[in-house]
N, C-alpha and C positions, 0 to 999 in steps of 0.2 A: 504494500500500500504506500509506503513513505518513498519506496522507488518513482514508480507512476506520479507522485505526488512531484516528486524533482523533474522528474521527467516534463511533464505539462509545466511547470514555472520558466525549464529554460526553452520550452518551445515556445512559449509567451516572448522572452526575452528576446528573441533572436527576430519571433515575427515584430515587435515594437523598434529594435535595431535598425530592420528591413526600411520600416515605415518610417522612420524618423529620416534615414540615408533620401527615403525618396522624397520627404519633404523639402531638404535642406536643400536638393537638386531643383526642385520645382520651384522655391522660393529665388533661385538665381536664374532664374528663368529658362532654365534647361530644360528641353524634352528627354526623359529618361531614357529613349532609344539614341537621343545625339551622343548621350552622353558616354552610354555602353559602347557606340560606333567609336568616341572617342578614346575609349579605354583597349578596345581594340586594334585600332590603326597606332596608338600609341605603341604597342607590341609589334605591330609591324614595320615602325618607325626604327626601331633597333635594328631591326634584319637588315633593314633599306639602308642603313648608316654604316654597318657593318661589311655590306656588300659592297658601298658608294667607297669604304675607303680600301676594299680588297683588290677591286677590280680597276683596271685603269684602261681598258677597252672593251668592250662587250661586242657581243655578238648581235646581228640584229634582234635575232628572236628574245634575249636578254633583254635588249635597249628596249622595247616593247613590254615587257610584263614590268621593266624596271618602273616604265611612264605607267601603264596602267595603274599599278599599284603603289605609285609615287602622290597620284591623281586622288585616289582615296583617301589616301592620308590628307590630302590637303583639305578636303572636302569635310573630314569629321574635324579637323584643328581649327576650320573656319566656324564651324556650330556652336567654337564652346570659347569662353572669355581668355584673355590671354593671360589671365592670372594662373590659369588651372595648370597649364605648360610651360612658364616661364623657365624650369629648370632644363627641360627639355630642347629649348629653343637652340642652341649650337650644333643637335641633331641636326634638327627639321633644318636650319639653314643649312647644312651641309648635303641634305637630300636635296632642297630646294636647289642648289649650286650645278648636283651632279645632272638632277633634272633639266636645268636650262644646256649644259653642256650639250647632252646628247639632244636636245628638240635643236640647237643648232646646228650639230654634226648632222643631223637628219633633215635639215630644213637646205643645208648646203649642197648635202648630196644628193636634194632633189632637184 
């Protein structure tokens, strides 16, 4: 009985944690799905950063998923205040770097 009894208090806890996170989101005027996309492409942001400083020419089919999913990221960093990524921002400007590079290598070569 005092099992179950704990058991329901922290599944209370955990649902009021929930609802509180999604208030404080709502109250900065986030849509809870920007924000997840945000938290998202923030993980993707790594990979893109990581690959941006591995690679120093790509192949086209790379330079292509590089821009696709460069695009994304851009898309969910734009939904949310720039307070929330300022730490992150050396990243994104080094994707944003490697992104213009290659849409010019591609824009020349066309």
């Amino acid at each position: 009985m005092e099992l179950l009894l704990i058991i329901y208090i922290l599944v209370f806890i955990i649902f009021t944690l929930m609802l509180y996170a999604v208030m404080q989101i709502k109250l900065l005027g986030i849509k809870v799905r920007d924000f997840w996309d945000f938290i998202e492409a923030n993980e993707m942001l790594d990979k893109l950063y990581k690959f941006a400083m591995q690679y120093q020419k790509m192949s086209p089919q790379e330079q292509i998923i590089y821009l696709s999913e460069a695009e994304k990221i851009f898309t969910a960093f734009d939904k949310v205040p720039k307070e929330l990524w300022d730490e992150e921002y050396e990243k994104y400007k080094q994707v944003l770097r490697k992104y213009n590079d290659i849409k010019m290598l591609r824009w020349a070569s066309n």
